[in-house]
N, C-alpha and C positions, 0 to 999 in steps of 0.2 A: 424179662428184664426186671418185674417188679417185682418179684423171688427173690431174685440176687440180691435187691436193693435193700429187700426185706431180710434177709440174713443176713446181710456184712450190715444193716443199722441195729440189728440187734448186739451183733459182735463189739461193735463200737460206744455202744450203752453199758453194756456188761464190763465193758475196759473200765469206762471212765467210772461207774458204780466201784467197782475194785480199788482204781487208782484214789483217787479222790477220799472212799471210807468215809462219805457224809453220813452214813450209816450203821452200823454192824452190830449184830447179832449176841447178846452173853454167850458167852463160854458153854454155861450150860444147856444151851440148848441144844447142842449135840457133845455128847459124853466124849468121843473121842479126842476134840480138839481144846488144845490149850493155848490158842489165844484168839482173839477176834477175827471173825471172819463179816466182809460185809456183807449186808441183806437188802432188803427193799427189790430183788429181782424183780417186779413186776411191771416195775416201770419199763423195763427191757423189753417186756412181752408185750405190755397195751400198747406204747409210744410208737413202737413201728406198726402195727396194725393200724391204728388210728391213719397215721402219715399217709398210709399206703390206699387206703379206702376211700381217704377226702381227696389226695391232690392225685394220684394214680389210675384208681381202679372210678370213681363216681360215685355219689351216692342216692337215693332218693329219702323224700322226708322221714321214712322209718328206718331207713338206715344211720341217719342222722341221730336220731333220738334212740336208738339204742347203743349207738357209739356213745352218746352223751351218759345213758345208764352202767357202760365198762367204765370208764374215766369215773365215773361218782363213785363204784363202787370201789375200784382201785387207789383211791384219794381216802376213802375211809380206811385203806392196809395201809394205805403210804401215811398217813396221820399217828398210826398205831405204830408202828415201825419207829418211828422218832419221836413218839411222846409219850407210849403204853398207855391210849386211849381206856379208858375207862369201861369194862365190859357191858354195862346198860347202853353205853352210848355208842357202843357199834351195833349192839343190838339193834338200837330202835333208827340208825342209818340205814341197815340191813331188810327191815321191815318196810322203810317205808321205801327204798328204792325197788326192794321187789314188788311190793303192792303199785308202784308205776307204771312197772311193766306187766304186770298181771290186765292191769286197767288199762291199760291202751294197745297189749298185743291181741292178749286173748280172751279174755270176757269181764262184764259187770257182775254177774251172778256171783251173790254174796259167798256162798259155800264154795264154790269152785274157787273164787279168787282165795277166799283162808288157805284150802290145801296147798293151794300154788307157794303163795308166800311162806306155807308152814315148808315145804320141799326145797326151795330156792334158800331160805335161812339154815335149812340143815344139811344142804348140800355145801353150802358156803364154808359150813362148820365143819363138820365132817373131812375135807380137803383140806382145811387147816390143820387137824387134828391127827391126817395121815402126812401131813408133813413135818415127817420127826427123823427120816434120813437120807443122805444125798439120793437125787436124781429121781427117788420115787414117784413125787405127784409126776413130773417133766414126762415118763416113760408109762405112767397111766395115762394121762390126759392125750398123748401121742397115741396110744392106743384106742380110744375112747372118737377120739375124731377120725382115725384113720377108717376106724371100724364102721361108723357113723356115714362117710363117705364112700366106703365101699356098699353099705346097704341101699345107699343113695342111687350109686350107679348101677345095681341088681336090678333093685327093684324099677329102677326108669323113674325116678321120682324126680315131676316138673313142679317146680314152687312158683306160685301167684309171681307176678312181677312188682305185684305192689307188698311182699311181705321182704323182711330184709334178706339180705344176699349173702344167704347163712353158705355158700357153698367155697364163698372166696373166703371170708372170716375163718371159718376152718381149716381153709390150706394154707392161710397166712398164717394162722397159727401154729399151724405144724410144725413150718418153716422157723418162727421166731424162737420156740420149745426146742426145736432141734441145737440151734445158735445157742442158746441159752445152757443147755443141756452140757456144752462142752466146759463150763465154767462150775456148771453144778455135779461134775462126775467126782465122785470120791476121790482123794478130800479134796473138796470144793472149797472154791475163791469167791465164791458167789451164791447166799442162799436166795428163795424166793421171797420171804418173808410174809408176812398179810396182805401186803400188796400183790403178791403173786397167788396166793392161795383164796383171796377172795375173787380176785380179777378171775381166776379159771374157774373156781369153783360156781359164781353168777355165770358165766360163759357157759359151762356144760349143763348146769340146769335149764337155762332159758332157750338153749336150742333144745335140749328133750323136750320142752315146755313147747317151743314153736311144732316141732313134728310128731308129738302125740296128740296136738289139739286143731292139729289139720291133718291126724287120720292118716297117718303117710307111714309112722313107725308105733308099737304101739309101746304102752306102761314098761309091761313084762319085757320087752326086748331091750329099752335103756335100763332096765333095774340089770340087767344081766350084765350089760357092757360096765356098768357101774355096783357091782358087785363084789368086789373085793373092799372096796372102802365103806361101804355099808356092812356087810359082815363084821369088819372088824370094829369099826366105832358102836356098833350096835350091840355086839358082846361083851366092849369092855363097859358098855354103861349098865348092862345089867348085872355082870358079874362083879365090877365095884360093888355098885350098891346092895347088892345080896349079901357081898362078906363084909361090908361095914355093917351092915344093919344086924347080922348075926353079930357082931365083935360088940357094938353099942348097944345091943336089947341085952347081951349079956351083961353088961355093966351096969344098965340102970333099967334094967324088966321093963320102961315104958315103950312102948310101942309106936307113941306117934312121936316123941320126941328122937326116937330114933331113925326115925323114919326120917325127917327134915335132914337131922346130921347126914344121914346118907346122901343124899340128894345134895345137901354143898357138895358133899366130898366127889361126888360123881363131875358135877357141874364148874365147881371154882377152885377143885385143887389141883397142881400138878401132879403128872405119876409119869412112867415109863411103861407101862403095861399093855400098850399093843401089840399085836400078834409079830406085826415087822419088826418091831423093837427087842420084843424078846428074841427074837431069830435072829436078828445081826449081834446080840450079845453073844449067841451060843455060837454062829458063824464067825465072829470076831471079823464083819464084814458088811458092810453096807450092800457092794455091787452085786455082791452072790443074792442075796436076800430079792435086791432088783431083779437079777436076772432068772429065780424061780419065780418069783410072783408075774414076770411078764409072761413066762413061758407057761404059769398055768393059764394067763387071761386068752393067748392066742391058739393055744390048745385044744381050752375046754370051753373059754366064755365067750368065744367068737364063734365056734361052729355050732352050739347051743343058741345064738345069739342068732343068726343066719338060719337054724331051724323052726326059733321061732316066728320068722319073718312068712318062711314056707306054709309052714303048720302052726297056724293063727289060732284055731281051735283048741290047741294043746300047751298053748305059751305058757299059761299059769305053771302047767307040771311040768315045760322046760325050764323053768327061772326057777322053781323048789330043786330040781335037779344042777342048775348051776352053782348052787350055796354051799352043795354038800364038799367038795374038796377042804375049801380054805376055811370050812366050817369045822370039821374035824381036825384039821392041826391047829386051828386055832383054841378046839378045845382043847387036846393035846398038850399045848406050850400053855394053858393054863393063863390065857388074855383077861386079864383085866382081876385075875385071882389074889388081890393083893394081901397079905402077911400081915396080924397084927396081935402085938407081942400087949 
C-alpha cells in the first residue's frame, strides 16, 4: 500500500509542477526544445519519500535527521531553481550540510570527514552536470539503487537498527524515479532541475558513505555502479582545461595566467561537451543515448560490480577494468575537446 501511495503522490506532484509552471527551465538548457518546459522535479521525488517514511513506514532519531539533511539539500535546488542562486552560495550550503552528515553519521576524524564532504560536494555536482538530457540521471540513479539493493540482498547485509533505514529510502525511491520518469521521457514535461539533481546526487553519496564505512560494500564497488558519471565529468574537466590552456598559453606565452583562465573556463562556463551530449547530437536522440548508456551499465558495471563484491582482493583492477568501455568512446567523441578559433 505504501508503494502505490508513493507512485500515484509522486504522479500527482509532477501534474501539478507541469500544470501550475511555478517554474521552468530556459530554453537552452536542452537544445532541442523551443519553449519552456517546467523544472524543480525534485520536489516530486523528496516530498513523497519524506511523507512516506514519517507518517507510513516510522522513523528513528537518525532517520529523522537525515530526512532533515535530503529536504536541506533539496531546498538549496529548489532556491536555485527559482532564483539562480549564486554559485559560492550553493557551494558553501553543500559543504556545510555534508560536513553534518559526515559528523554525525560516520566520524570526527578530521581527514576522513574532508574526503567525505570533498566526495558528497562532487557527487552532488557531477549529477547536476550529467543532467543535460531527458531521463538520464532518472535511469542511472534506478540503476545505482537497484544495483545497491540487489548487492544488499547477495551479500545478506543486516544494517544496525540504530543506523537509518537505508533499505526502504531506496525502494521508495525507486518507486518515486520510476513515477517521475514517465514525465521526464523524451521530450519531457517535466525536468528535475537542482532540486532533483542535488536531492539524488546527496542521496547516492551518503548511502555509499553509510555502506563503505560500515564495511558492508566497499570504495571500488560504488565507484563502479557510479562510473559512468565519473568518467565523463572527469574527462571533460581535464580535457577543457588542456585545450584552453594550449589555445590561451598560445596567445599570451604566460603560463600561470593561463592556467587560471582555464580553470574558470572548466569551472564557471557553460559548454555542451559531454560524452552523452555529444552522442544524442550525433544520435539526433535523447532515449537511444539512455538506452546504450543503461545497457552498458547492466551489462558491464553490474557484473564487474557483483565480481567485485566476490573478489575483494581484486576490486581495485575490477573498477580500472570497468572505466575502459565509456572511457574509450568517450575519448573517441572527443568529451570535453572543445574548438577555439
Amino acid at each position: 500500500m505504501i508503494y502505490i501511495l508513493t507512485f500515484f503522490t509522486t504522479l500527482l506532484i509532477c501534474l501539478l509542477l507541469i500544470k501550475s509552471s511555478i517554474v521552468t527551465a530556459d530554453q537552452a538548457s536542452r537544445g532541442e526544445y523551443k519553449y519552456s518546459i517546467a523544472t524543480s522535479g525534485g520536489i516530486a521525488l523528496s516530498v513523497p519519500l519524506i511523507f512516506s517514511m514519517l507518517l507510513m513506514i516510522g522513523v528513528n532519531e537518525n532517520d529523522l535527521f537525515y530526512l532533515l539533511l535530503l529536504t536541506a539539500i533539496s531546498l538549496v535546488g529548489v532556491a536555485d531553481d527559482f532564483y539562480d542562486t549564486p554559485q559560492i552560495i550553493r557551494f558553501i550550503f553543500q559543504i556545510l550540510i555534508s560536513l553534518f552528515f559526515a559528523i554525525y553519521f560516520i566520524t570526527t576524524n578530521p581527514i576522513d570527514v574532508f574526503f567525505i564532504v570533498l566526495s558528497i560536494v562532487y557527487v552532488i555536482n557531477s549529477l547536476n552536470f550529467f543532467d543535460g538530457i531527458d531521463l538520464l540521471v532518472s535511469t542511472q540513479m534506478i540503476f545505482m539503487l537497484c544495483s545497491l539493493l540487489l548487492i544488499v540482498t547477495y551479500q545478506d547485509i543486516v544494517l544496525q537498527d540504530s543506523m537509518v533505514n537505508m533499505t526502504s529510502i531506496m525502494i521508495l525511491s525507486v518507486i518515486s524515479l520510476i513515477g517521475f520518469s514517465i514525465y521526464n521521457y523524451s521530450p519531457a514535461s517535466l525536468f528535475l532541475g537542482s532540486s532533483g539533481s542535488y536531492y539524488l546526487g546527496f542521496m547516492i553519496s551518503t548511502l555509499f558513505a553509510f555502506f563503505i564505512f560500515t564495511e558492508n560494500i566497499s570504495l571500488y564497488t560504488c565507484m563502479i555502479l557510479y562510473s559512468t558519471p565519473l568518467i565523463d565529468t572527469i574527462l571533460v574537466f581535464i580535457f577543457r582545461f588542456i585545450t584552453k590552456l594550449r589555445y590561451q598559453y598560445k596567445k599570451s606565452s604566460n603560463l600561470i595566467s593561463s592556467s587560471i583562465e582555464s580553470v574558470k573556463t572548466v569551472f564557471f562556463v557553460a559548454h555542451s561537451m559531454h560524452n552523452y551530449q555529444i552522442m544524442s547530437r550525433k544520435l539526433k536522440s535523447h532515449i537511444k543515448v539512455d538506452i546504450f548508456i543503461l545497457t552498458l551499465n547492466i551489462i558491464w558495471c553490474l557484473p564487474l560490480a557483483l565480481l567485485s563484491v566476490i573478489y575483494t582482493d581484486f576490486s581495485h583492477f575490477i573498477f580500472i577494468l570497468s572505466l575502459a568501455p565509456y572511457t574509450i568512446i568517450s575519448i573517441y567523441n572527443k568529451t570535453g575537446m572543445e574548438v577555439y578559433k
